[in-house]
C-alpha positions in Angstrom: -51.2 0.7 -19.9 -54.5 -0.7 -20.3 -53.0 -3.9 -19.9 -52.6 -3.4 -16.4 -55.0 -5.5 -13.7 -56.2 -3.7 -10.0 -57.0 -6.1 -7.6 -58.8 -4.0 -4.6 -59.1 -5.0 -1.1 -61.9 -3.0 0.8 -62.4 -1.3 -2.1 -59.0 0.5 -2.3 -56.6 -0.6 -5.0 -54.1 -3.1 -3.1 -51.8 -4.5 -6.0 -50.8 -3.5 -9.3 -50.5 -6.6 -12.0 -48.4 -5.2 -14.9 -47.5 -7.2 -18.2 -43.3 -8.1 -18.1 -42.8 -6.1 -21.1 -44.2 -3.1 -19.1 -42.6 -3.8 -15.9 -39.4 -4.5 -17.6 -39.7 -0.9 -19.2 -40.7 0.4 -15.6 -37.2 -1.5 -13.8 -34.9 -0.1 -16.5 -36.1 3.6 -15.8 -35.9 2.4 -12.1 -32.2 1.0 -12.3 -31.3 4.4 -14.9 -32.7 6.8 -12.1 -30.4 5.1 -9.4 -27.3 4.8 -11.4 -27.8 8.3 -12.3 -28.2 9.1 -8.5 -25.1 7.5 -7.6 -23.0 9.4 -10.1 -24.4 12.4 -9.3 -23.4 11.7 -5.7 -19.7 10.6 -6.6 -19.3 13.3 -8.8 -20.0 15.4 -6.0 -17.9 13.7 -3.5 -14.9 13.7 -5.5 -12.0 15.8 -4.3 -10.1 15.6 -8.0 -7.2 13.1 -6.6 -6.5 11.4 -8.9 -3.8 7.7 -7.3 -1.8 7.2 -10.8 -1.2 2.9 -11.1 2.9 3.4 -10.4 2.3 4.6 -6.6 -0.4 2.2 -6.2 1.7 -0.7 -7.5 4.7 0.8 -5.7 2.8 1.2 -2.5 1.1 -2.5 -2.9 4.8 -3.7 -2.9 5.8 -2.1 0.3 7.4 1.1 -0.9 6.9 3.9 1.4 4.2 6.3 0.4 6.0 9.2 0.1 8.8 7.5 -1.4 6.4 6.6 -4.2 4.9 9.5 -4.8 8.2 11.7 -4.7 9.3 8.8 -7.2 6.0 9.5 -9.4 6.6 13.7 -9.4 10.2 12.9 -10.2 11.7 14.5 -7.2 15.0 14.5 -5.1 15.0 13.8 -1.5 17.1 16.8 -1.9 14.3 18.9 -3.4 11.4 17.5 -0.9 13.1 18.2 1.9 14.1 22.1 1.0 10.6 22.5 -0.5 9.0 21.1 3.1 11.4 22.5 5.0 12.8 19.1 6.6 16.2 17.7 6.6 17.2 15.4 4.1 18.1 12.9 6.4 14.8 13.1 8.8 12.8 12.7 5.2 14.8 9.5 4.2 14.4 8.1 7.8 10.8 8.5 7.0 11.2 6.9 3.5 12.8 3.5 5.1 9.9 3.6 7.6 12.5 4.1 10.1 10.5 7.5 11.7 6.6 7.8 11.3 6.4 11.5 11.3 4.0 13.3 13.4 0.8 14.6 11.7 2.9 17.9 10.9 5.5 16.4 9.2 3.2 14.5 7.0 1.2 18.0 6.4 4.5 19.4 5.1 5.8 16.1 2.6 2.3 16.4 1.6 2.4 20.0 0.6 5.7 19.6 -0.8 4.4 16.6 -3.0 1.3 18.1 -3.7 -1.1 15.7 -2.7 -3.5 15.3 0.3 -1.8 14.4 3.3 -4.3 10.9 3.5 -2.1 10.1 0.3 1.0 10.0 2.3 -0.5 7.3 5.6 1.2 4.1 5.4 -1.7 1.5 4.8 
């Protein structure tokens, strides 16, 4: 670092003149430092869901969420609607896009599905 130039103003260092292979060295600690910091911060933000490509595809074509995700887990509309406690019927209507379901309904597919209930809202 003895390379490195001060140029004062009033007698207080002002600027810094570094060589570029320095200063290169310096901005790839820099840029490590950040992208460290902003894993750290997603890792901590992460709530473990994990959106598998067949729902997403499914759901980019139009398919009902919770038609693609009950697809995905390899369930019945049979079985989701005993294990959420709705009728078969009111969870197909929802399927078609025929009902919305209020935010209790979509509490209890999303239970029943196993996923959060954000998993289940119609983009």
């Amino acid at each position: 670092m003895s390379n490195v130039q001060v140029i004062e103003k009033n007698g207080k260092p002002e600027y810094y003149v570094v060589p570029a292979a320095l200063w290169n060295k310096v901005r790839a600690a820099a840029e490590d430092a950040e992208d460290a910091a902003a894993f750290d911060a997603a890792a901590a933000a992460d709530d473990g869901t994990r959106i598998p490509a067949a729902v997403a595809f499914a759901i980019a074509d139009g398919v009902h969420p919770v038609r693609a995700w009950r697809e995905q887990r390899g369930l019945s509309q049979d079985s989701v609607a005993l294990t959420s406690g709705l009728s078969k019927p009111f969870v197909s209507q929802i399927e078609s896009g025929k009902r919305a379901g209020t935010i209790t309904t979509l509490k209890k597919l999303a239970a029943a599905l196993d996923v959060p209930v954000g998993a289940l809202t119609v983009p």
